[in-house]
C-alpha positions, 0 to 999 in steps of 0.5 A: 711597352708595359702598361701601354692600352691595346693597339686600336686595329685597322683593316686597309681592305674591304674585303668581307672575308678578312673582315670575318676572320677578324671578328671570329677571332674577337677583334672590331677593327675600323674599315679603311680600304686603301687605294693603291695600283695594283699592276704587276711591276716588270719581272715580279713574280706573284708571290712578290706582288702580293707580299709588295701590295699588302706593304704599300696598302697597309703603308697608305692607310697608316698615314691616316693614323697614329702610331698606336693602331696597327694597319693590316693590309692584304693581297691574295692571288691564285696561281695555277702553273704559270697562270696568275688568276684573279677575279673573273670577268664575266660569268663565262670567264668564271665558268672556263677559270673553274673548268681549268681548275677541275682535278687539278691542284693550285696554290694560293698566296695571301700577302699580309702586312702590319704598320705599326709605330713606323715599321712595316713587317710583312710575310707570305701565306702559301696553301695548295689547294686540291680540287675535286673533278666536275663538269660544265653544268657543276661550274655553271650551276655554281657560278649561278650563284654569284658567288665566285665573281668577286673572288680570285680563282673565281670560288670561295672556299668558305661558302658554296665553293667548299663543294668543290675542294677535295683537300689542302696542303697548309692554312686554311685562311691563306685560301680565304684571303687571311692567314691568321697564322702569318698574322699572329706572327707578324704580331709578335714582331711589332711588339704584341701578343694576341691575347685572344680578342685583345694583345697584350705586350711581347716580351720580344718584339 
């Protein structure tokens, strides 16, 4: 792979936020959102879904592609107990979603997948999140917003909802729907070193 031109890079999503962490970390990548099902498949737990929908959204799109991009596709989901939240249906919903989420602790997992020359290579970002307590008119006031109603968990921590977060146990962009550590890593395994805006080969891919 020495001598080979940097990987072009596309995103299988339109998700801004990914799109955001991309370019903060100094990549222009093309925009390709996939269209895949997204059902849970019998028995699945969270953590397989989204591992198994970041694969087939990343799979889809490099079918439009050549070997030399590398796809990434993504999935977050947020799970609170044994309740998988996913993006809220109405205001009202996102009021009662963030009400059950007040004081509490939840876990959220980003599922991230790179296809590039042939191979899919993928992995499981898990961040526990620490909310702070507050009330009706809190939820409401934020839900007024319009901010959570495009986000699973119905907040963003990256914006107004950071208001509402006491803490967390692991990466910070797992929560936002990137884990630019897991990303980093699936890099080195398809052959490439984030070189800070560009890759560079690896020595072991």
């Amino acid at each position: 792979m020495a001598g080979s031109p940097a990987p072009r890079l596309v995103l299988a999503s339109e998700s801004p936020r990914r799109l955001d962490v991309l370019r903060q970390l100094g990549f222009a990548p093309e925009v390709q959102p996939a269209d895949v099902d997204e059902s849970y498949l019998p028995g699945e737990s969270p953590s397989q879904h989204v591992e198994r929908l970041a694969r087939a959204k990343a799979e889809a799109v490099a079918r439009d592609h050549g070997a030399d991009a590398i796809v990434i596709g993504g999935d977050t989901v947020v799970v609170d107990g044994p309740r998988v939240l996913v993006k809220p249906e109405s205001e009202e919903a996102a009021v009662a979603m963030l009400r059950s989420l007040s004081g509490g602790e939840h876990e959220v997992l980003s599922g991230l997948a790179l296809t590039h020359g042939g191979r899919t290579v993928s992995e499981v970002g898990r961040t526990t999140v620490r909310m702070r307590s507050f009330d009706d008119e809190t939820a409401r006031l934020y839900v007024a917003t319009g901010e959570p109603m495009d986000k699973a968990g119905g907040y963003g921590i990256q914006g107004l909802g950071a208001s509402l977060v006491a803490g967390i146990d692991g990466d910070y962009y797992s929560v936002v729907g990137y884990p630019v550590g897991v990303f980093l890593d699936l890099l080195e395994r398809v052959g490439w070193r984030f070189a800070f805006g560009t890759f560079t080969p690896s020595s072991s891919p």
